[in-house]
C-alpha positions in Angstrom: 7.2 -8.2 3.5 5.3 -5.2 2.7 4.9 -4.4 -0.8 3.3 -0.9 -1.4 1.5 -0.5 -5.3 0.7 3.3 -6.7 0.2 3.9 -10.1 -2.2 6.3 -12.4 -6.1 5.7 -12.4 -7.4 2.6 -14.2 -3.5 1.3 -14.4 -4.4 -2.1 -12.2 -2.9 -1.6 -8.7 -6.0 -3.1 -7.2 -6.2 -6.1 -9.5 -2.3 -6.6 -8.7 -3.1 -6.8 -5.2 -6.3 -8.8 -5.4 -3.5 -11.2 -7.3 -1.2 -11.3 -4.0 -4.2 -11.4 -1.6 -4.2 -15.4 -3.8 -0.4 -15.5 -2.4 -1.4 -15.2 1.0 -1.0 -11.3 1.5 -3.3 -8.9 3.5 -4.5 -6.0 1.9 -4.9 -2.4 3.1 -6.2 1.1 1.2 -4.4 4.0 2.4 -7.8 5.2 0.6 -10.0 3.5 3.6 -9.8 5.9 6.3 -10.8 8.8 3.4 -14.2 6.8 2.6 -14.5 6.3 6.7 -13.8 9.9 7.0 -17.1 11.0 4.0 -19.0 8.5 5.4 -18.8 10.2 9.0 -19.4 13.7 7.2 -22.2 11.7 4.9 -20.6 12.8 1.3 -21.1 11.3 -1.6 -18.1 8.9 -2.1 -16.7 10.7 -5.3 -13.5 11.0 -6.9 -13.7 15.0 -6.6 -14.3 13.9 -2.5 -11.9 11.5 -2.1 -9.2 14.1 -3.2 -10.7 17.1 -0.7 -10.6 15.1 2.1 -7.4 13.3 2.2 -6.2 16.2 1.1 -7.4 18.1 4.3 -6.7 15.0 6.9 -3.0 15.0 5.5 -3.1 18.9 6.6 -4.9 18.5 9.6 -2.4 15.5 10.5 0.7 15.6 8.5 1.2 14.5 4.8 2.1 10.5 6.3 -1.1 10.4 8.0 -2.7 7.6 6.4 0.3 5.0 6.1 1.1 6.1 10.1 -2.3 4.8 10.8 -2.0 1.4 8.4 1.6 0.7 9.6 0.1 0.5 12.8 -2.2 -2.1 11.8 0.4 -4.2 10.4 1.2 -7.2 11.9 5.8 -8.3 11.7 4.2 -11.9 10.8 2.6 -11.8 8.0 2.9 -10.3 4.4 0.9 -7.4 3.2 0.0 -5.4 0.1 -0.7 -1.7 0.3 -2.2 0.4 -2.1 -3.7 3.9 -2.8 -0.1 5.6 -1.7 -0.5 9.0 -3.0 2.3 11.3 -1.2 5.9 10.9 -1.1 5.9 11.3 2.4 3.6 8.2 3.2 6.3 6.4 1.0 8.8 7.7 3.7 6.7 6.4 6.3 6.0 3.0 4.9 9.9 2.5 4.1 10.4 2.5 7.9 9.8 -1.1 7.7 12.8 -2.9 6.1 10.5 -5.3 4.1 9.0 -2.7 2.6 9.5 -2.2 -1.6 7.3 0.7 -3.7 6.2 -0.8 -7.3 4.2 1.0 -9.9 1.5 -0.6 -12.1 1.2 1.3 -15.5 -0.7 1.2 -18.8 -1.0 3.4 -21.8 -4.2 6.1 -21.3 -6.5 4.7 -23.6 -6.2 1.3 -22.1 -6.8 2.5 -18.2 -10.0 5.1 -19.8 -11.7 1.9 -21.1 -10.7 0.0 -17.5 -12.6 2.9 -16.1 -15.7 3.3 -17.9 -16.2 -0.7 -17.9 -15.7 -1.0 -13.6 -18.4 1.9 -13.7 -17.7 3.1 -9.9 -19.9 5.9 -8.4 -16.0 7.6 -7.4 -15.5 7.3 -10.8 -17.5 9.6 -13.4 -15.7 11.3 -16.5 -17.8 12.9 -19.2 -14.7 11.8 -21.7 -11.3 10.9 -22.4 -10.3 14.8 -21.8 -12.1 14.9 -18.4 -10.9 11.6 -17.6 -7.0 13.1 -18.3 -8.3 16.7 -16.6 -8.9 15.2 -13.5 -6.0 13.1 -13.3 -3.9 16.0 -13.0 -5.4 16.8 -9.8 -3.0 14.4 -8.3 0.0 16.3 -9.3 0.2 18.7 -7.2 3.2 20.6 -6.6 1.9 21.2 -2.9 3.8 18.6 -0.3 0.2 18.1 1.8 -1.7 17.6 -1.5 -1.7 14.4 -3.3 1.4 13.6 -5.8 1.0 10.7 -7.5 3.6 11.8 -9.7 6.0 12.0 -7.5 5.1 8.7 -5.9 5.7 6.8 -9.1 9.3 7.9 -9.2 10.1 6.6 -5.8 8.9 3.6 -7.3 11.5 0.3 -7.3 9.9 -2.0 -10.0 7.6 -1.4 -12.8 4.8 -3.7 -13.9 3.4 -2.8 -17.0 -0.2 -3.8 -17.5 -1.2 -3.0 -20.5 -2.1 -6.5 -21.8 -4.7 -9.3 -20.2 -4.6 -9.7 -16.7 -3.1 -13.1 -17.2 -0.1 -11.3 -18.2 -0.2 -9.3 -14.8 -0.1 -12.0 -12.8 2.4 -14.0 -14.4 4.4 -10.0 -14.0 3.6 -10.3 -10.3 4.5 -13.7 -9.8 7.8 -12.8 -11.2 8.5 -10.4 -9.2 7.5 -11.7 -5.7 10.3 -14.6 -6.8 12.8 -12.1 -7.8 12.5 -9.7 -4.8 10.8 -12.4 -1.6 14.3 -13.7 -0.1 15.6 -9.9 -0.4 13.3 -8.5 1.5 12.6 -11.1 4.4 13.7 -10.0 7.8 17.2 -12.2 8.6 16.4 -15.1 10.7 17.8 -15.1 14.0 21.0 -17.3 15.0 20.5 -20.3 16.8 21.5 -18.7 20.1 19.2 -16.1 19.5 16.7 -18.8 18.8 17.1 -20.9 22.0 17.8 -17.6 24.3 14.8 -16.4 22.9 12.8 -20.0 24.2 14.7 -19.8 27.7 13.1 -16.1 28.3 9.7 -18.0 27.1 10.4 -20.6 30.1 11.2 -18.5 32.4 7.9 -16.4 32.5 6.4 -19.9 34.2 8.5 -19.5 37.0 6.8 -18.9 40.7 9.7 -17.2 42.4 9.4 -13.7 43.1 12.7 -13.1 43.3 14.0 -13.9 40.7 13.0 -15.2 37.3 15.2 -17.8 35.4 15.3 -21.0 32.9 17.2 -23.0 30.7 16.9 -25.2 27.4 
């Protein structure tokens, strides 16, 4: 399964996933190829930066840019968690995959300012609550290449409120991976698909030119 986290600044989408990365899940940053991209132009990894430039690869490349480039990454086997999904239409992309399910991590604004100053990231530098809550409206733009968090966070499935310890946001996770894990696994295959499935394995050994063929 795929399970894609957004959520507001300081709101715990990383320290969600760091939680399922325990469970055996993969992570991926839409955000990644953004920091690539400033390091290969050498700026300053900001906040301010980070918006320009996705902002200008999702217009150079389309608004699904980034999750076209991690869903190609992704691997049917295993189970991944992907954050930083800032634009509906990366949702859109992402909910290609059938295993895929769009949460939100919230908290009240007071709680995620604190979060903030205390992780002290260089990305990360408010002069106060009211730049802290200026800046946040960046993401809510109303154009489609822009970031949108807003607009994200509706498209949203479930809701994990984090506004408590972080015990209490893993024992929310937990929950949830039991509620929603057997709904979202692929179906397994019959047993004729199963042993059909062998027999084409088997017959890839064979030495006749010809003709290739097997049986189990």
């Amino acid at each position: 399964m795929i399970i894609g986290v957004t959520g507001p600044y300081g709101a715990g989408k990383d320290t969600a996933a760091e939680h399922l990365m325990t469970k055996g899940f993969y992570h991926f940053s839409l955000s990644d190829a953004i920091r690539d991209e400033c390091r290969a132009r050498k700026l300053e990894i900001t906040r301010d930066n980070l918006i320009k430039v996705g902002n200008e690869l999702r217009e150079k490349m389309g608004a699904g840019v980034l999750a076209e480039r991690t869903l190609a990454k992704i691997q049917p086997d295993k189970n991944y968690v992907v954050t930083s999904i800032r634009n509906p239409a990366e949702v859109e992309v992402l909910r290609k995959r059938a295993d895929f399910i769009l949460t939100k991590v919230v908290a009240p604004d007071k709680v995620r300012y604190e979060r903030i100053k205390k992780r002290n990231k260089a990305e990360d530098r408010f002069k106060s609550f009211e730049d802290f809550k200026k800046k946040e409206k960046l993401e809510e733009s109303s154009d489609p290449l822009k970031q949108q968090v807003h607009h994200v966070m509706k498209m949203a499935k479930v809701t994990i409120d984090n506004g408590k310890s972080i015990e209490d946001l893993h024992e929310k996770v937990d929950r949830f991976l039991q509620d929603w894990m057997m709904k979202l696994q692929l179906p397994r295959p019959s047993w004729d698909e199963y042993f059909m499935k062998i027999a084409k394995v088997v017959s890839s050994r064979s030495n006749c030119i010809k003709r290739r063929v097997a049986a189990v």
